[in-house]
C-alpha positions as CSV (number, residue, x, y, z in Angstrom):
1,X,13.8,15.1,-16.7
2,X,10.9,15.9,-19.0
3,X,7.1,14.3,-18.4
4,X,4.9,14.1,-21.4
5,X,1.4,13.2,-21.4
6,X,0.9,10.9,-24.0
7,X,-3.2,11.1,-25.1
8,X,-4.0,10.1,-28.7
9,X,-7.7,11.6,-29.8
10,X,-8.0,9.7,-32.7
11,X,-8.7,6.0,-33.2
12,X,-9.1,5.3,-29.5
13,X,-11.6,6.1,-26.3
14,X,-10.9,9.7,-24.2
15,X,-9.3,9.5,-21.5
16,X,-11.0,11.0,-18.2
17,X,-9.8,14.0,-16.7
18,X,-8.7,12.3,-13.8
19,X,-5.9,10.7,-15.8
20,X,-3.9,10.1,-18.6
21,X,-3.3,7.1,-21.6
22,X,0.3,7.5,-20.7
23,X,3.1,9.5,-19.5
24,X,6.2,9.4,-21.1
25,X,9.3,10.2,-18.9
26,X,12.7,11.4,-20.6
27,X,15.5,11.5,-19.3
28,X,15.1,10.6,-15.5
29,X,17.8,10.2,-13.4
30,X,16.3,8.2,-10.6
31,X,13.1,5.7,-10.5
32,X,11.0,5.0,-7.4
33,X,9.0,2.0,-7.0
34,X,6.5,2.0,-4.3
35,X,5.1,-1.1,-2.6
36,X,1.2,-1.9,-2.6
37,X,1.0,0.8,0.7
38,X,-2.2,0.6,2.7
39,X,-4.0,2.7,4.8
40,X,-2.3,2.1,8.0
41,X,-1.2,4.3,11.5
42,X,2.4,4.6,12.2
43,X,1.3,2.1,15.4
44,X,0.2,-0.7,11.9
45,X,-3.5,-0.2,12.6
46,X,-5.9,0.4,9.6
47,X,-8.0,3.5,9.3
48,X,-11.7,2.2,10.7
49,X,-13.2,3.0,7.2
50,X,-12.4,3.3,3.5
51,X,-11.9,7.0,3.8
52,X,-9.5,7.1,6.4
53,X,-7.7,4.5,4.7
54,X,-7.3,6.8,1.8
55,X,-6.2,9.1,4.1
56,X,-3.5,7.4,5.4
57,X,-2.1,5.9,2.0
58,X,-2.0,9.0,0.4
59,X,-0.1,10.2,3.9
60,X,2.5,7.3,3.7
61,X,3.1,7.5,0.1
62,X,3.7,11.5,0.3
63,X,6.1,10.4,3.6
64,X,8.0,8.1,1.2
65,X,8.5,10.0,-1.7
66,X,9.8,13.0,0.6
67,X,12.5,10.2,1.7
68,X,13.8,10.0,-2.4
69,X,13.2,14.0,-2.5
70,X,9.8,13.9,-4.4
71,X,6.5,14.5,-4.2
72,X,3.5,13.6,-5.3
73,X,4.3,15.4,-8.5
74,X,6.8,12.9,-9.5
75,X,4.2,10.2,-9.5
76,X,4.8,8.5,-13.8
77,X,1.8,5.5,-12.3
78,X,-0.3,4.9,-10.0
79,X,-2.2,1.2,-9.7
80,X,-5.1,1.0,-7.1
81,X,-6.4,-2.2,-5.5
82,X,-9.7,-2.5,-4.0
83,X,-12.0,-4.5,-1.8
84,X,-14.8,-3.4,-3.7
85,X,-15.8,-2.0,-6.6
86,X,-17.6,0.4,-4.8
87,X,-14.8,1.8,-3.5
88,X,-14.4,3.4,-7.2
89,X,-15.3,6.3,-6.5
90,X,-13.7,7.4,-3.1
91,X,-10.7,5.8,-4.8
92,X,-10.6,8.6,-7.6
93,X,-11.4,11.4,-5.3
94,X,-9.0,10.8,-2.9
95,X,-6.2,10.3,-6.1
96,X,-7.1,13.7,-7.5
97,X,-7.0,15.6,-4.1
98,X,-3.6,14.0,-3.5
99,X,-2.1,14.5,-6.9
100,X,-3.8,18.0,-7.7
101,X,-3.4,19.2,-11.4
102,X,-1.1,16.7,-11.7
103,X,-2.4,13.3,-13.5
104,X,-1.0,10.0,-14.3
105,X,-1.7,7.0,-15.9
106,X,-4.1,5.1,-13.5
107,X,-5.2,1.3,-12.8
108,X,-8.0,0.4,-10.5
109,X,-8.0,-3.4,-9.8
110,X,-10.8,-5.2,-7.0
111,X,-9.1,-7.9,-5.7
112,X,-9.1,-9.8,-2.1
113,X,-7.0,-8.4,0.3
114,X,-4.8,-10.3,2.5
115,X,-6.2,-8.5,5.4
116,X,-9.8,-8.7,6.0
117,X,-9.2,-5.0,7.8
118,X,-7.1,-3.3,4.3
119,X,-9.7,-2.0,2.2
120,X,-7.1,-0.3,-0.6
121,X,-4.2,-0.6,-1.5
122,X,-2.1,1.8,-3.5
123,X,1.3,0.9,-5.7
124,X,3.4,3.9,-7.5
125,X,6.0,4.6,-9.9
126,X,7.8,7.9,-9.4
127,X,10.6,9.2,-11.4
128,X,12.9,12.6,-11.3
């Protein structure tokens, strides 16, 4: 499989260096999808605040991508829902410790959640 970022200079705005315009992804022999994953303990319980929360998403999603044999390297998207827009921030910091040097083409959405207690919510695509 062979990742390749994908970010035009001319005719459009820079991207960030937290992410990318887009990745494209040859030749993969498996896909991932990832549910919207929260920041919740093993026991179901949320983290008490928004950092913790990111915490334990970035946790769970690393513990399901080593079930498919990946890592956070394989990550081709990640989408981001929020509580708040002021979660921006923690949002992005917590995504760059997680993925590294590695970046991906990124989405950051606030939306309600269905729990009053989820702060963020994370979705991913993975490929290798």
């Amino acid at each position: 499989m062979e990742m390749i970022v994908r970010n035009p200079h001319d005719g459009i705005y820079a991207a960030t260096p937290d992410y990318v315009h887009a990745m494209e992804v040859r030749q993969p022999e498996r896909l991932v999808f990832v549910s919207g994953t929260m920041g919740l303990d093993p026991a179901g319980r949320a983290g008490a605040d928004l950092n913790s929360q990111l915490h334990l998403i970035w946790s769970n999603l690393r513990r399901i991508l080593a079930e498919a044999q990946m890592t956070t390297k394989n990550i081709v998207r990640v989408t981001s829902y929020l509580r708040d827009v002021s979660f921006t921030e923690a949002n992005q910091n917590a995504r760059v410790a997680a993925l590294g040097e590695h970046r991906a083409p990124t989405t950051a959405i606030v939306v309600e959640t269905l729990q009053d207690d989820w702060l963020v919510e994370i979705e991913i695509i993975a490929a290798a």
